[in-house]
C-alpha positions as YAML, in Angstrom:
chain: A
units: angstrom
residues:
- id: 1
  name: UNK
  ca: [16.42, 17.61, 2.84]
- id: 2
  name: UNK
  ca: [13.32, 14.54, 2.31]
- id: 3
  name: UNK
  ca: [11.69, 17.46, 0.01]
- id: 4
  name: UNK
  ca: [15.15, 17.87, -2.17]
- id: 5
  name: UNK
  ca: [15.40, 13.69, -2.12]
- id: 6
  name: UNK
  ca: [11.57, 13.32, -3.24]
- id: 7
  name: UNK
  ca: [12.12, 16.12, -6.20]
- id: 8
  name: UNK
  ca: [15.41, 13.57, -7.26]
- id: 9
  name: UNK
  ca: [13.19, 10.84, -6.41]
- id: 10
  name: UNK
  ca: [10.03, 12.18, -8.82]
- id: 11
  name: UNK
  ca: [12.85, 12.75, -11.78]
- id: 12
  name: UNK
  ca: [14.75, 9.53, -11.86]
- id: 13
  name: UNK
  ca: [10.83, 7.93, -11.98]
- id: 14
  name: UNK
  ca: [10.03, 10.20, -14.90]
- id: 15
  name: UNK
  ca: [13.48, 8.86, -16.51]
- id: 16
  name: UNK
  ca: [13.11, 5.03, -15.58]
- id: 17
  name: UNK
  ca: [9.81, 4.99, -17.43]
- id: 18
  name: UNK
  ca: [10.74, 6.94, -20.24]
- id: 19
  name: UNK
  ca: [13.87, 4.36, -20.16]
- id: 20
  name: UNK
  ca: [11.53, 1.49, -19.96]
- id: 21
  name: UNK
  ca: [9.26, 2.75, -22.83]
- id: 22
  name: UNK
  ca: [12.14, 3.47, -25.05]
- id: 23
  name: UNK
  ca: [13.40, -0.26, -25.49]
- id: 24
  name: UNK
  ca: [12.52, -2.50, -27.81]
- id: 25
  name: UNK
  ca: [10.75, -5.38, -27.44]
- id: 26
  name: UNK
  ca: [12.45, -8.95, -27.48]
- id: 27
  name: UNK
  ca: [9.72, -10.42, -29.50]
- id: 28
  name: UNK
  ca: [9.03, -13.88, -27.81]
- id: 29
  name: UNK
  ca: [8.78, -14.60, -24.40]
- id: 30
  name: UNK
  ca: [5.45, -14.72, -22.48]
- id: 31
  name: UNK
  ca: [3.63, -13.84, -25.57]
- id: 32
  name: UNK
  ca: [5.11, -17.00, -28.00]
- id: 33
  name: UNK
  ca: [5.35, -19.46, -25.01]
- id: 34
  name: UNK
  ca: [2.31, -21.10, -26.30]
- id: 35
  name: UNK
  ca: [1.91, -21.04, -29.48]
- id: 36
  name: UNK
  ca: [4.81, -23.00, -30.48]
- id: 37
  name: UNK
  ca: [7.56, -20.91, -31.67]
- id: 38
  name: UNK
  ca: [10.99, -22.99, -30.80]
- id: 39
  name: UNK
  ca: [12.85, -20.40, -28.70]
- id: 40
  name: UNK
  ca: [15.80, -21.71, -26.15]
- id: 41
  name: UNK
  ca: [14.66, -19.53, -23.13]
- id: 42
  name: UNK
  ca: [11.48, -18.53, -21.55]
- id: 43
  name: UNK
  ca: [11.82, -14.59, -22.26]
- id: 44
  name: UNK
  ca: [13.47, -14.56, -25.12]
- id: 45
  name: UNK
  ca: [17.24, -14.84, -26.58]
- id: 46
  name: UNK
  ca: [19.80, -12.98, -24.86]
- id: 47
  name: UNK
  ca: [20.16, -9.37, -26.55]
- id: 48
  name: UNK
  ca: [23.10, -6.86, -27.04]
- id: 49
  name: UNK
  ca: [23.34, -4.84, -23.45]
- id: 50
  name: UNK
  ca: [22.73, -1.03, -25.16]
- id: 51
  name: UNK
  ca: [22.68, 2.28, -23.19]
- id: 52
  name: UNK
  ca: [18.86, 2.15, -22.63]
- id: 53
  name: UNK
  ca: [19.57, -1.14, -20.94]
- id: 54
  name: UNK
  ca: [21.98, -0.17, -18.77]
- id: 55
  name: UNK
  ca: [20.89, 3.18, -18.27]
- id: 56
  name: UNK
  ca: [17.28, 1.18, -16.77]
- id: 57
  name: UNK
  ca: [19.38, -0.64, -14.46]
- id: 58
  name: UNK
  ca: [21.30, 2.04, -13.26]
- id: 59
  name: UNK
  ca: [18.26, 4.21, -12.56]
- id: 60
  name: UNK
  ca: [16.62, 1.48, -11.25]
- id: 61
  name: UNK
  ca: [19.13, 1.00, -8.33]
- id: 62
  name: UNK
  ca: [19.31, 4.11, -7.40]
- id: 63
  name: UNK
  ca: [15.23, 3.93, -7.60]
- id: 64
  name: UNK
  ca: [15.58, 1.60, -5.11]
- id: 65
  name: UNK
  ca: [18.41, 3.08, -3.09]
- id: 66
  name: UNK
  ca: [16.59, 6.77, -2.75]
- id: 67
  name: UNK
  ca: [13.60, 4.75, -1.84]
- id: 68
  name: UNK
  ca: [15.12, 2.93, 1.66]
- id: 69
  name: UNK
  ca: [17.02, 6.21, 2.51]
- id: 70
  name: UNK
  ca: [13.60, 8.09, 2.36]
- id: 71
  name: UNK
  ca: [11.88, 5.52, 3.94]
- id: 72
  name: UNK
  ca: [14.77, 5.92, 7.17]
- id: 73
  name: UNK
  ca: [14.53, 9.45, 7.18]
- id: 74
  name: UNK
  ca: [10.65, 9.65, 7.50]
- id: 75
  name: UNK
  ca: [10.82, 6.63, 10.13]
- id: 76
  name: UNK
  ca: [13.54, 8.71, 12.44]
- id: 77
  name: UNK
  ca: [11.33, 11.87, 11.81]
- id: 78
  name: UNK
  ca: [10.44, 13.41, 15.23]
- id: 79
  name: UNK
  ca: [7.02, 13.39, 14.31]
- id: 80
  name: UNK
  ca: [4.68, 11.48, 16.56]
- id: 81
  name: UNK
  ca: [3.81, 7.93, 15.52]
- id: 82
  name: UNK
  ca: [0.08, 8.13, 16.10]
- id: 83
  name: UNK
  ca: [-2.79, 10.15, 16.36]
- id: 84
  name: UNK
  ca: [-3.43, 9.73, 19.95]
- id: 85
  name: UNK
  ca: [0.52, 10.86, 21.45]
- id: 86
  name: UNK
  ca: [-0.22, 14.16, 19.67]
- id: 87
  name: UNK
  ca: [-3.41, 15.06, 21.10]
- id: 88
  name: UNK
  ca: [-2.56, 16.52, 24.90]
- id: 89
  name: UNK
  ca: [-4.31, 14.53, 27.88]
- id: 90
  name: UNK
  ca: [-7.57, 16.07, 29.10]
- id: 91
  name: UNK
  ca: [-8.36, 16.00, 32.62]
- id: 92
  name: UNK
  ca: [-10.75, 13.12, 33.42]
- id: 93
  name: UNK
  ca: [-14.36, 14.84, 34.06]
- id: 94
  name: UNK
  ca: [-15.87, 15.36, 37.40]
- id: 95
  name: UNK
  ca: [-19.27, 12.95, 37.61]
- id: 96
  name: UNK
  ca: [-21.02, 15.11, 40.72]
- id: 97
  name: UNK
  ca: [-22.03, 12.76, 43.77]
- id: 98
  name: UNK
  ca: [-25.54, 11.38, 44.50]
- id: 99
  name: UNK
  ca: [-27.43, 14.15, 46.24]
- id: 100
  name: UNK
  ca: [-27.71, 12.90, 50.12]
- id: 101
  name: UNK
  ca: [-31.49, 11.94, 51.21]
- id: 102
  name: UNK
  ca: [-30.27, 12.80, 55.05]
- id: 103
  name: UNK
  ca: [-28.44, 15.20, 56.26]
- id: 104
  name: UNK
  ca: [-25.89, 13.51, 58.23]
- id: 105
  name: UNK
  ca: [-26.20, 15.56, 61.47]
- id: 106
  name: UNK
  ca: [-29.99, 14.72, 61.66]
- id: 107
  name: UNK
  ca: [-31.39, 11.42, 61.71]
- id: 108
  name: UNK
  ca: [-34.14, 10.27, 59.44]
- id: 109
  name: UNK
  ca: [-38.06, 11.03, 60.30]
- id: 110
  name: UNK
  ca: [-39.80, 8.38, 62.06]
- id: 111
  name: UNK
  ca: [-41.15, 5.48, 59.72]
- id: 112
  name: UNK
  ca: [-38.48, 5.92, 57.36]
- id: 113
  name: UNK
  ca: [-40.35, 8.46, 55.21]
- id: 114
  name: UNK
  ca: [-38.51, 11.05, 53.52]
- id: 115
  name: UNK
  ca: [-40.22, 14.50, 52.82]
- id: 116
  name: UNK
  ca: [-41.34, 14.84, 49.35]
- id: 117
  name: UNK
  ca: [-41.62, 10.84, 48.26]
- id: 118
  name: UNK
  ca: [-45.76, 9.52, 48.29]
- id: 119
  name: UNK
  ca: [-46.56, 7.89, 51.51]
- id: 120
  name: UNK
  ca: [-49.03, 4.30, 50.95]
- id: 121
  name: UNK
  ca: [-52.71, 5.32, 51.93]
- id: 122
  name: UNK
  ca: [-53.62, 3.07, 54.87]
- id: 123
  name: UNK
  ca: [-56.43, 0.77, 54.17]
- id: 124
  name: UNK
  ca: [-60.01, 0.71, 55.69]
...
């Protein structure tokens, strides 16, 4: 169904801007508001409504109206909303415990030395 409304979508944008491109000009407006010409309205004198006018307007709104029903459809879509829902949960890693200097049934040698770690060299 949003594939069939962005086809309709793609072809009433094709005929708005042909539409657009067919009309004439009105020959003032932006273009004569400085340079002196006497004209009673900003963009130009009001012109005769032809079927190219109303034929822009019409495509136009439904433009617009195609638009915000596409726009609900793809917001109520049951995809996920970000990156991060879709991906599935991976278990947290195991960080392996601190190997044990003593074993906990036998206490440690006398002086506090452990096998295997350099012992100071008495002094004479």
């Amino acid at each position: 169904m949003f594939g069939f409304f962005l086809v309709i979508l793609a072809a009433i944008c094709l005929a708005l801007v042909v539409a657009v491109l067919l009309q004439a000009g009105t020959g003032g407006g932006l273009a004569a508001m400085g340079g002196g010409s006497s004209s009673d309205t900003v963009f130009g004198g009001r012109q005769a409504t032809t079927i190219l006018t109303r034929g822009t307007w019409w495509l136009g709104g439904i433009f617009l109206g195609l638009a915000l029903v596409m726009a609900g459809m793809s917001a109520k879509a049951s995809t996920p909303r970000s990156v991060l829902e879709s991906q599935p949960t991976a278990p947290m890693p195991v960080i392996p415990s601190a190997p044990q200097l003593f074993d906990e049934a036998q206490p440690p040698p006398e002086g506090g030395a452990v096998e295997g770690t350099p012992q100071p060299v008495p002094q004479n």
